[in-house]
PLY file of the C-alpha trace (Angstrom):
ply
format ascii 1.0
element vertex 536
property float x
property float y
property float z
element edge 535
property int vertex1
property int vertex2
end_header
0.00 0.00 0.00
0.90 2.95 -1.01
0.37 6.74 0.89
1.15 10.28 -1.21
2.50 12.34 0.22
-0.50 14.76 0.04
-2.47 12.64 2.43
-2.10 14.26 6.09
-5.43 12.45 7.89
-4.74 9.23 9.70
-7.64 6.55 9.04
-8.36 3.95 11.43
-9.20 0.48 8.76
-10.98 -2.88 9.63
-9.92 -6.11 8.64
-12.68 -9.27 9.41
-15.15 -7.04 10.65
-13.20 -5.70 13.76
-11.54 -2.43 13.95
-7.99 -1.82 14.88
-5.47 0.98 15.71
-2.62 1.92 13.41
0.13 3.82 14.74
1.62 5.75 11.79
5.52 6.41 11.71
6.34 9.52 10.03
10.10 9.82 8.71
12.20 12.50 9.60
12.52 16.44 8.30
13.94 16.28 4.96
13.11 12.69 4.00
11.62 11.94 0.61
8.07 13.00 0.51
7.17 9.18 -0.62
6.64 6.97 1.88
5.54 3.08 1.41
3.63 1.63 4.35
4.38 -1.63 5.62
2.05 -3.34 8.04
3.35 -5.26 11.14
2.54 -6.86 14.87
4.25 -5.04 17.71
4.98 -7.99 20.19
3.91 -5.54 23.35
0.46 -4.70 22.01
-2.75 -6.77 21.40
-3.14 -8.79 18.47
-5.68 -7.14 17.04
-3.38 -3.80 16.76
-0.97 -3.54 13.80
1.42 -0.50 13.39
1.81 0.94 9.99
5.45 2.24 9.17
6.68 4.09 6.45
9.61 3.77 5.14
11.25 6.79 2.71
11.86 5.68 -1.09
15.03 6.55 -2.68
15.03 9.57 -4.33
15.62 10.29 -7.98
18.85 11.44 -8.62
18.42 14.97 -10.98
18.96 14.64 -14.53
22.63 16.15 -15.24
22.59 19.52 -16.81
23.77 20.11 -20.40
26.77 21.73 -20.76
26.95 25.20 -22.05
28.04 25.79 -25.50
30.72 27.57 -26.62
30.26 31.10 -28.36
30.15 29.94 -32.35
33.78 31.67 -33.02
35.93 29.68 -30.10
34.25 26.05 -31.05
37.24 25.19 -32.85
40.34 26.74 -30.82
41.42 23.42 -29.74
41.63 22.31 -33.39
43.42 25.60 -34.22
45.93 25.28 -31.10
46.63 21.55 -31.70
47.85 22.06 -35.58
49.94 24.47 -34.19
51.94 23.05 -31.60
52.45 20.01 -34.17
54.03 22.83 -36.64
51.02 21.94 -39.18
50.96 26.08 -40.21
49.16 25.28 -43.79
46.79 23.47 -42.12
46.17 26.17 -39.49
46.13 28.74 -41.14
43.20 27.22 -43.35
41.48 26.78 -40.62
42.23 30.11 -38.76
41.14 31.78 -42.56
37.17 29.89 -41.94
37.03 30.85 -38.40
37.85 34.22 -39.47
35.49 34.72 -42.34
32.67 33.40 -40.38
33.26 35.86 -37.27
33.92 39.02 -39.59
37.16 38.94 -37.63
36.25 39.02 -34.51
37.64 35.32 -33.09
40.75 36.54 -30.49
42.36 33.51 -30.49
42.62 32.55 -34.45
43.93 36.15 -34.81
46.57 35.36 -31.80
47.75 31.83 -33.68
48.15 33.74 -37.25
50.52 36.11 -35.52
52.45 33.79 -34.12
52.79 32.41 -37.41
53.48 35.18 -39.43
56.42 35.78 -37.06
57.46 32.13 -37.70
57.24 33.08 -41.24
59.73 36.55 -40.59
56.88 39.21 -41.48
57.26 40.48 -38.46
54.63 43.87 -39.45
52.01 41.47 -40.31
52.44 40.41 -36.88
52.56 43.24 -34.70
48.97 44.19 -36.70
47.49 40.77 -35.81
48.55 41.52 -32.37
47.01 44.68 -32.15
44.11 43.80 -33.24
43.62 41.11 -30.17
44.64 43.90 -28.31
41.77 46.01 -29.29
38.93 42.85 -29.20
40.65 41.98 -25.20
42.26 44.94 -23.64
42.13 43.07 -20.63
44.22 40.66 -21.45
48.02 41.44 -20.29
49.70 38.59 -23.32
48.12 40.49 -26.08
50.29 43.53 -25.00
53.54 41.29 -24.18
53.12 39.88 -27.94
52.99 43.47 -29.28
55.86 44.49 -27.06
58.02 41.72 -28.14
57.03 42.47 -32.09
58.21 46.11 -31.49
61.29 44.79 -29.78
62.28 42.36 -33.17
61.98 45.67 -35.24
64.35 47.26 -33.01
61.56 49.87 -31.91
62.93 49.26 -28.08
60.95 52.58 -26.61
58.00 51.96 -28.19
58.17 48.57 -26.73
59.06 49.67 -23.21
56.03 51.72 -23.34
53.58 48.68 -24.47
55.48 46.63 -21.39
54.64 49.53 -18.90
51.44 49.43 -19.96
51.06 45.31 -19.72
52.82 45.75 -16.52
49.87 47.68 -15.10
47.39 44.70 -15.82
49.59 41.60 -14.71
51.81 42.75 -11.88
54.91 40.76 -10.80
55.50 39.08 -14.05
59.16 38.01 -14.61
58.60 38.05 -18.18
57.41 41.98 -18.68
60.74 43.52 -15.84
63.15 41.09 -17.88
62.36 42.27 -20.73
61.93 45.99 -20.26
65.37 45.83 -18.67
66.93 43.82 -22.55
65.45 47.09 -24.18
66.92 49.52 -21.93
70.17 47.76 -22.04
69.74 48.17 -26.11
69.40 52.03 -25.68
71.70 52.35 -23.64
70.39 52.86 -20.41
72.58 50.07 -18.46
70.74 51.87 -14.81
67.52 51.30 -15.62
68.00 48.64 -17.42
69.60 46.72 -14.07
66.85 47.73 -11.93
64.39 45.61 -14.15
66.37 42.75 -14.39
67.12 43.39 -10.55
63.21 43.41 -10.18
62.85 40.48 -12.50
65.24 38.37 -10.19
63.44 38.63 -7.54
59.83 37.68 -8.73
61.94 34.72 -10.26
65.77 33.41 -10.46
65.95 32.82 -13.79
69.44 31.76 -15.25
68.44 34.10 -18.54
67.71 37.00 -16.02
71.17 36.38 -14.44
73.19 36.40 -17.64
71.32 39.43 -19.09
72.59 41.18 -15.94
76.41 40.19 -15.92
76.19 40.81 -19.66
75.38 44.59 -18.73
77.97 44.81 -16.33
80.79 43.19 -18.69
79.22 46.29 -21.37
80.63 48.34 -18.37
83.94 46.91 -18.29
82.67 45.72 -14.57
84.61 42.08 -14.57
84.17 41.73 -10.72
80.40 42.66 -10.84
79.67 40.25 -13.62
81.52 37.46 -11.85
79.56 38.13 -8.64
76.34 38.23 -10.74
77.29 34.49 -12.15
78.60 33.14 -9.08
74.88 34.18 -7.65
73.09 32.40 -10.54
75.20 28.98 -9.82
73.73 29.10 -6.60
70.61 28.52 -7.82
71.46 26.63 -11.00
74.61 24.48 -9.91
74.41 22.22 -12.58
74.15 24.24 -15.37
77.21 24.15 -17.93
76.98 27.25 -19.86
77.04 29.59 -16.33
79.83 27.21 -15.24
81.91 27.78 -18.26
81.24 31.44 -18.30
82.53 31.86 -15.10
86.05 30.09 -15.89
85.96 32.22 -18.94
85.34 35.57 -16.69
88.37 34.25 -14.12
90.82 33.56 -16.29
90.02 37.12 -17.89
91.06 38.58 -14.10
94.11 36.01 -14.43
92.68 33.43 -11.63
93.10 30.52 -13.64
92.84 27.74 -10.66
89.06 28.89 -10.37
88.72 28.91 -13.81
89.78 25.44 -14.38
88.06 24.00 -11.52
84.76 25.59 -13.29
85.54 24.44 -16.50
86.40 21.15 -14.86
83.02 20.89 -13.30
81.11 22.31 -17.12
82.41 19.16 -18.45
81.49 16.64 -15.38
78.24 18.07 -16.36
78.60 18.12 -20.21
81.54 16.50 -21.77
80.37 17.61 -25.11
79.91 21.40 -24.40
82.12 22.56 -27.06
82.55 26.06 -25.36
84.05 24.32 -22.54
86.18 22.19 -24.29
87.63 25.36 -26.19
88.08 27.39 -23.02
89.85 23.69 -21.85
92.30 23.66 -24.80
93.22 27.31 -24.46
94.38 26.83 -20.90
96.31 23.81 -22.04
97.85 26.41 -24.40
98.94 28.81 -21.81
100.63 26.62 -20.70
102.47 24.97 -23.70
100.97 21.56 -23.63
99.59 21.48 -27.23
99.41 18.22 -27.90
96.94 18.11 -25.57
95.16 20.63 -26.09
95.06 19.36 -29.89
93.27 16.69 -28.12
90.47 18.45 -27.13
90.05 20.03 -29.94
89.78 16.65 -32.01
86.77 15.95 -29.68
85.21 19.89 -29.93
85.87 19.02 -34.00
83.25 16.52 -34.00
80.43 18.42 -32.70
81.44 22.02 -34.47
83.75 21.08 -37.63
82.74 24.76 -39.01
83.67 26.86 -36.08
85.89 29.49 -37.24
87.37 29.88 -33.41
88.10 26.36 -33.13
90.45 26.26 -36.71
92.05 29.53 -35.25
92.99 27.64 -32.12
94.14 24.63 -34.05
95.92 26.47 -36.05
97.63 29.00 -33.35
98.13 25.38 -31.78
100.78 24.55 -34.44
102.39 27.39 -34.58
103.38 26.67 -30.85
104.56 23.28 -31.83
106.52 25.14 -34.93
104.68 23.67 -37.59
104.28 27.03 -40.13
102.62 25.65 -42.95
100.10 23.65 -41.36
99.05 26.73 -39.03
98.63 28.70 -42.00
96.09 26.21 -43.64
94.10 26.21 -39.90
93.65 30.07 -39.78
93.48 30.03 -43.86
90.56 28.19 -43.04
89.40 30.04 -40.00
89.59 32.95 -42.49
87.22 31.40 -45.05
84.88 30.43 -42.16
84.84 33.74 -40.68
86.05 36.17 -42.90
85.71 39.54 -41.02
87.45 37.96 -37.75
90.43 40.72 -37.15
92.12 37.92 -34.79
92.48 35.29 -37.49
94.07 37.88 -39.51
96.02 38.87 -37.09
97.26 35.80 -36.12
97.89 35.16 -40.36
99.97 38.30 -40.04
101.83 36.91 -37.12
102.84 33.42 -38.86
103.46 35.33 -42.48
106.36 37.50 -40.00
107.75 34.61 -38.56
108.19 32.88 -41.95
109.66 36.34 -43.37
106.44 36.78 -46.23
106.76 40.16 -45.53
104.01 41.21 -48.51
101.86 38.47 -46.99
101.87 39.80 -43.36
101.08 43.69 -44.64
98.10 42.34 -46.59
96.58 40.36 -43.69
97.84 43.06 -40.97
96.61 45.75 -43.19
92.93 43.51 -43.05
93.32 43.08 -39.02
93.43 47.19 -38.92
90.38 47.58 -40.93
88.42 45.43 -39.24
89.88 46.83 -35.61
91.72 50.15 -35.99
91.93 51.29 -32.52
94.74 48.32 -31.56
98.28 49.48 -30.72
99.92 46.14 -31.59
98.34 45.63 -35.14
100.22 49.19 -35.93
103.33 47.83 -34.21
102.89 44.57 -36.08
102.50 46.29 -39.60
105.59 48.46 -38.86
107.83 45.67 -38.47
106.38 44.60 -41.86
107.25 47.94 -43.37
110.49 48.01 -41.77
111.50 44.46 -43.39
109.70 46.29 -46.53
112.37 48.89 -46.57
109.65 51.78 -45.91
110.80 53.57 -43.27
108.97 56.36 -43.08
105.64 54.45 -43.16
107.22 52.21 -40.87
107.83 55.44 -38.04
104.03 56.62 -38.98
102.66 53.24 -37.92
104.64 53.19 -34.66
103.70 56.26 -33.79
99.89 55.19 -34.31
100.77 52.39 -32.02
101.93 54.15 -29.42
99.30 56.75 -29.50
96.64 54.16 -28.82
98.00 51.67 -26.70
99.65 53.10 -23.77
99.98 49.77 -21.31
102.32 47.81 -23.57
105.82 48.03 -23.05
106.93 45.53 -26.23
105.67 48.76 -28.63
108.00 51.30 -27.30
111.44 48.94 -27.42
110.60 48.24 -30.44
110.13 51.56 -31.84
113.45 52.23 -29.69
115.06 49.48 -31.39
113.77 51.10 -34.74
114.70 54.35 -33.97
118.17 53.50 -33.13
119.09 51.32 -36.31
117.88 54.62 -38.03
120.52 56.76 -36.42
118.35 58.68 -33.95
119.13 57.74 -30.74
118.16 60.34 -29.03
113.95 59.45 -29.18
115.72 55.48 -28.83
116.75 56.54 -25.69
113.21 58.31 -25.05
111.07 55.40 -26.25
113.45 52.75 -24.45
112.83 54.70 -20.80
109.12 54.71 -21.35
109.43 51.08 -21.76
111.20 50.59 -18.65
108.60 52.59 -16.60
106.08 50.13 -17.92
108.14 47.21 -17.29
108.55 48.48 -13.38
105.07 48.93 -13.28
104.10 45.22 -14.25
106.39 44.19 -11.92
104.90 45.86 -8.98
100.91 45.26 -10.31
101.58 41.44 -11.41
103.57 38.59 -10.63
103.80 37.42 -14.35
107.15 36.18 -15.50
108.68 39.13 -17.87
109.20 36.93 -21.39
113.05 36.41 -21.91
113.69 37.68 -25.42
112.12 40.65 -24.55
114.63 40.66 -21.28
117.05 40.23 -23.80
116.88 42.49 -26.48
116.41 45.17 -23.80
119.48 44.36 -22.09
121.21 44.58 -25.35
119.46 47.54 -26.42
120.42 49.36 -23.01
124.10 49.22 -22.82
123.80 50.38 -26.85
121.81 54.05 -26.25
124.16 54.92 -22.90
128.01 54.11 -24.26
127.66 53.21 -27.64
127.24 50.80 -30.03
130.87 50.07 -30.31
130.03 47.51 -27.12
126.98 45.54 -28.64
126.81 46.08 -32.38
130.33 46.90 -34.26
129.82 49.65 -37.13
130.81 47.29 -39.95
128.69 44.83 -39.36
125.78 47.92 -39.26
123.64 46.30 -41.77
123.81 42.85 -39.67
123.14 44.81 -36.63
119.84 46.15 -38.50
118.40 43.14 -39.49
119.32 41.60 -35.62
117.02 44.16 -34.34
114.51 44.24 -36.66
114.46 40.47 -35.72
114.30 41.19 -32.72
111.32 43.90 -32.46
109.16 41.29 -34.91
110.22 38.11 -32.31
108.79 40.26 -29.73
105.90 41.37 -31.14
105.32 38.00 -32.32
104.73 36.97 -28.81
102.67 39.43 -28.05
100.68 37.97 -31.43
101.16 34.31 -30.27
99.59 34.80 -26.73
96.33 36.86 -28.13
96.55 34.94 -31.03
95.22 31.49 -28.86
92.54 33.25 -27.13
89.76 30.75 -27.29
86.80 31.80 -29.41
83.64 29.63 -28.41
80.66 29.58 -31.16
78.27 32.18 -31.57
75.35 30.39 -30.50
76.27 30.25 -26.78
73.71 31.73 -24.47
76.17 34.35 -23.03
78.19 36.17 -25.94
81.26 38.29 -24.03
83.18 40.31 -25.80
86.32 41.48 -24.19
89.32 41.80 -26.84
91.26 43.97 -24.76
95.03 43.84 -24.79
97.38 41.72 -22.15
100.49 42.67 -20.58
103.69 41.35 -22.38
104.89 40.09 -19.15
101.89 36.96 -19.07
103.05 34.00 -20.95
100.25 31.74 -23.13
97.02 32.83 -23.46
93.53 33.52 -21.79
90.44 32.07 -23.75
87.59 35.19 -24.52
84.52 34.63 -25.94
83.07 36.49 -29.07
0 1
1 2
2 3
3 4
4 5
5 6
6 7
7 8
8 9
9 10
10 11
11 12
12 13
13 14
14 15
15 16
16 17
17 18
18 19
19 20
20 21
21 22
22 23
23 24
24 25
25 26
26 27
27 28
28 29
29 30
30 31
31 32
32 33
33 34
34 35
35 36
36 37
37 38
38 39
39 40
40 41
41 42
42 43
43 44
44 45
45 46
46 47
47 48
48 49
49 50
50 51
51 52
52 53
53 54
54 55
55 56
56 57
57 58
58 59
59 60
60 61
61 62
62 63
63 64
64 65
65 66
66 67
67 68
68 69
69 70
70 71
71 72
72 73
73 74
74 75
75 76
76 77
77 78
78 79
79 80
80 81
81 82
82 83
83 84
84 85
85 86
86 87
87 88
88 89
89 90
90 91
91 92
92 93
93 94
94 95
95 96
96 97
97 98
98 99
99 100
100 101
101 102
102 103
103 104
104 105
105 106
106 107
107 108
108 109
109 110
110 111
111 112
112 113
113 114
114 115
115 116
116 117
117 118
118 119
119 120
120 121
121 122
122 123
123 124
124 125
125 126
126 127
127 128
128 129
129 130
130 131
131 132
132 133
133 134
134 135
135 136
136 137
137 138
138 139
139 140
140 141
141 142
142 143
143 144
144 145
145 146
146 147
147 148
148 149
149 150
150 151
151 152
152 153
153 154
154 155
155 156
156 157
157 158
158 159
159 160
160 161
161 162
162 163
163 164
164 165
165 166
166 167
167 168
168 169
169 170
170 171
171 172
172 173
173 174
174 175
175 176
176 177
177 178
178 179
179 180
180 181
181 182
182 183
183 184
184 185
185 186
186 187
187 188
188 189
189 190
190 191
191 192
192 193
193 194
194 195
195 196
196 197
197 198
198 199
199 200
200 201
201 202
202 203
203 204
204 205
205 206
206 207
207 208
208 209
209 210
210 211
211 212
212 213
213 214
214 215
215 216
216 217
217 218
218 219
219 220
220 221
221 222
222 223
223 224
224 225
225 226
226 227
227 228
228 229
229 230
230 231
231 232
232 233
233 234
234 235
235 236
236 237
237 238
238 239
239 240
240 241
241 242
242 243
243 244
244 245
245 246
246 247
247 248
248 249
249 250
250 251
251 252
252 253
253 254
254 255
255 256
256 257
257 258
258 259
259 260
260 261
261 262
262 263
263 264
264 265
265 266
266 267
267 268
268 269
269 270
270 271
271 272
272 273
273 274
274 275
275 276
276 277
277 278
278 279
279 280
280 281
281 282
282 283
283 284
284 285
285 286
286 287
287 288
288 289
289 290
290 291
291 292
292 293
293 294
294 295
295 296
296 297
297 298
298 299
299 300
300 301
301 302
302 303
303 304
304 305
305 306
306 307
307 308
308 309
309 310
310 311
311 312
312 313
313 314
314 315
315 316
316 317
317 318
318 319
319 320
320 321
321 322
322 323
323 324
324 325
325 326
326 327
327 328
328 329
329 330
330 331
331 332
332 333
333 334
334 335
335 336
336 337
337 338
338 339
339 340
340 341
341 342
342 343
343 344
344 345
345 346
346 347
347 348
348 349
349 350
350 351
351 352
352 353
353 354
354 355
355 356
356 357
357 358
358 359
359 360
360 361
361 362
362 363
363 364
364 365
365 366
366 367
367 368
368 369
369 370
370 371
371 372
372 373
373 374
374 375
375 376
376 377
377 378
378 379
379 380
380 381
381 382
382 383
383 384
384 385
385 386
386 387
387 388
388 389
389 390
390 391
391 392
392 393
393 394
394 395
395 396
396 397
397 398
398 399
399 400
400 401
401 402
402 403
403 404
404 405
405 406
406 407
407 408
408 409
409 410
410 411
411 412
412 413
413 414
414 415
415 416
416 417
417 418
418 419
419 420
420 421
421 422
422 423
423 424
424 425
425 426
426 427
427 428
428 429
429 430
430 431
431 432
432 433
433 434
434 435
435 436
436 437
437 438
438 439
439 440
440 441
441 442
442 443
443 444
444 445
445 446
446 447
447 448
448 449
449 450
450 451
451 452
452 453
453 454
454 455
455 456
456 457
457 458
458 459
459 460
460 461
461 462
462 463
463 464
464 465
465 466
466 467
467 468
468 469
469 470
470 471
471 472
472 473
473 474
474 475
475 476
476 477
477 478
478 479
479 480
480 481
481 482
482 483
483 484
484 485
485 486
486 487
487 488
488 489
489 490
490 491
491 492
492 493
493 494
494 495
495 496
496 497
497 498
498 499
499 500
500 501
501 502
502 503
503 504
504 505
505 506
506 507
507 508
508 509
509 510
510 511
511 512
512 513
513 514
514 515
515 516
516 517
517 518
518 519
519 520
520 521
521 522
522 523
523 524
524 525
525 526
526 527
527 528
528 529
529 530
530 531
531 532
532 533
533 534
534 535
């Protein structure tokens, strides 16, 4: 039997003619308002009374609702988004064409895809329009204004861009991604204090390594070695294990001459990564300061594999064999270092260098004469080039060069002894004299700033020259033997520039495509013996 739940009156029924009492059970407060009865004997009550109970009926679950739809232009965003990420762009963009002609337009995230893709595609105008136009359908939306940003930045319109990023900042605030890259456009307009206080600001909403390297990068713009190295030795705290900050931190030590740090980093960039190639360079130019080239021939075998076209890696190979003595096969290295990277002023300078020490005069002019165009503010290319000139027999072009040399490089002693030693196999020994004290002022001063061993043919040839300008030349060179005397110290002057040469010359020139490009060509003292590896 069954009771609705719109029944409230309790009946009293008969069964066999007599009449009973039913004692009706009513569920609790917010049962279901179904009840069936059920009809039993209570063992402490008469026979002839039965008790009715109900008992609640499950209730019906509610039918699930339908899902909204989508608005008619975003239906097919997942489509659009998963032919992109599989790099199907003719098929997208087919499909990002219908979903724009049916929505006049007006679909935010088709127009977002196509300017991703016309950037792909290097119509980078197309882009920024497609972007701004998302902009203008979602204002609200902070990546519409990064992408424009970022569009302005690739068309080298960096204050327009810092503008959209100000702006972008004001709707998504502490994002990493807008202070980093305000602070890469100030540091392209020059604005290196502003530019730190973003990346500063960046840092702290998140350590990222590119944040970190962006930052030293600034400070190595600044000449600031000791700054950058404190800005990487920050970033391995937090990235320990990454080989590329590693290696850029031997690279920055053994550019402030601490070369037991910079091994043990460059040690620890290979535990890491034994095929990091810019490692393994900065590796085999340490083995080069020191004179082991075999070794270091080594590691450049294995760097060979992985970059057979790096232009820094045949300079190195070559410079490598010109250590070991072995002329013509340096010149084919660096002839093909050249042909590799043609507009590299230390591959010509180190052709220049080897072209001396085989005595092709012509040769070393032309690729001297090529190092000066490419980098005509360096005092030893002009020193290099007058030795040329000298062996050339043109001596006046040969006094014009050192004097450029010594007008723009005032640290290196090696120019002035040998424009002394110049000056005095041309009969003036009065501006010898002059030119060989200014060298000895810079000697003293090496002394006292480094502990570098002074190289001993320079030693040498000054304690020849000496003795010569003070009594006479009766005691080191006789007068009949003037024109022997000449070539000795022309020799000489191009044997000591030639290690100046040598020592830049196997600088270690890691590829291009390294995360963190430094670029500190800066001269070295003639007193420091091998070479420090620099990155381009």
């Amino acid at each position: 039997m069954r009771l609705p739940s719109s029944i409230l009156n309790l009946q009293t029924l008969s069964q066999n003619g007599s009449s009973g009492i039913y004692n009706l059970l009513l569920p609790l407060k917010g049962s279901s308002p179904d009840y069936d009865v059920l009809v039993g004997s209570d063992t402490n009550a008469d026979e002839s009374q039965k008790t009715v109970y109900l008992e609640p009926t499950p209730a019906v679950k509610p039918r699930a609702r339908k899902p909204p739809e989508l608005p008619i232009f975003e239906r097919q965003n997942w489509l659009i988004h998963l032919h992109y990420i599989r790099k199907e762009y003719n098929t997208c963009k087919a499909l990002i064409k219908e979903r724009l002609s049916e929505s006049n337009g007006h679909c935010e995230y088709a127009l977002y895809v196509q300017a991703l893709i016309l950037r792909h595609e290097g119509r980078i105008q197309e882009s920024l329009e497609s972007f701004q136009t998302c902009s203008l359908l979602n204002a609200q939306n902070p990546e519409n204004l990064k992408q424009v940003a970022r569009s302005l930045f690739l068309m080298g319109r960096h204050k327009f861009a810092i503008d959209v990023y100000n702006e972008a900042a004001r709707l998504s605030e502490r994002d990493w991604e807008i202070s980093h890259n305000q602070g890469v456009c100030y540091m392209y307009i020059k604005d290196f204090l502003k530019a730190k206080e973003c990346l500063k600001q960046a840092i702290q909403y998140n350590k990222h390594d590119l944040s970190y390297v962006m930052l030293a990068k600034i400070y190595l713009l600044e000449d600031d070695l000791h700054m950058a190295i404190d800005v990487y030795k920050r970033a391995i705290e937090y990235s320990p294990e990454n080989p590329d900050l590693l290696t850029t931190l031997g690279l920055l030590y053994l550019q402030v001459g601490q070369n037991q740090r910079a091994f043990e980093h460059l040690g620890n960039a290979l535990t890491y990564d034994p095929s990091n190639v810019k490692a393994i360079l900065a590796a085999g130019s340490m083995m080069q300061f020191h004179g082991d080239y075999d070794v270091a021939l080594t590691k450049y075998r294995v760097a060979a594999v992985s970059v057979p076209e790096s232009a820094s890696l045949w300079n190195n190979i070559g410079m490598c064999f010109f250590g070991k003595k072995k002329l013509v096969a340096s010149i084919s290295c660096l002839k093909r270092a050249v042909y590799l990277a043609p507009f590299d002023w230390k591959v010509m300078y180190n052709l220049g260098l080897v072209h001396l020490s085989m005595s092709q005069y012509a040769s070393a002019f032309h690729f001297l004469s090529a190092a000066i165009n490419l980098k005509p503010k360096m005092g030893q290319l002009y020193m290099l080039l007058a030795v040329a000139l000298t062996h050339l027999e043109d001596a006046d072009n040969a006094r014009k060069s050192y004097e450029q040399a010594v007008a723009l490089d005032n640290k290196e002693a090696s120019i002035n002894l040998n424009y002394s030693i110049f000056l005095y196999n041309q009969g003036n020994r009065k501006e010898a004299a002059k030119q060989f004290a200014i060298f000895e002022q810079k000697q003293k001063k090496i002394k006292d700033i480094t502990s570098h061993e002074v190289d001993p043919e320079i030693l040498e040839t000054a304690n020849k020259l000496g003795p010569a300008l003070q009594v006479g030349e009766s005691l080191v060179w006789k007068p009949d033997h003037a024109a022997q005397s000449e070539r000795k110290g022309t020799s000489k002057s191009a044997t000591g520039e030639g290690e100046v040469v040598k020592k830049m010359a196997s600088m270690s020139l890691p590829p291009d495509n390294s995360p963190s490009n430094i670029d500190h060509t800066g001269a070295r003292n003639k007193g420091e013996k091998g070479s420090e590896p620099l990155t381009v």
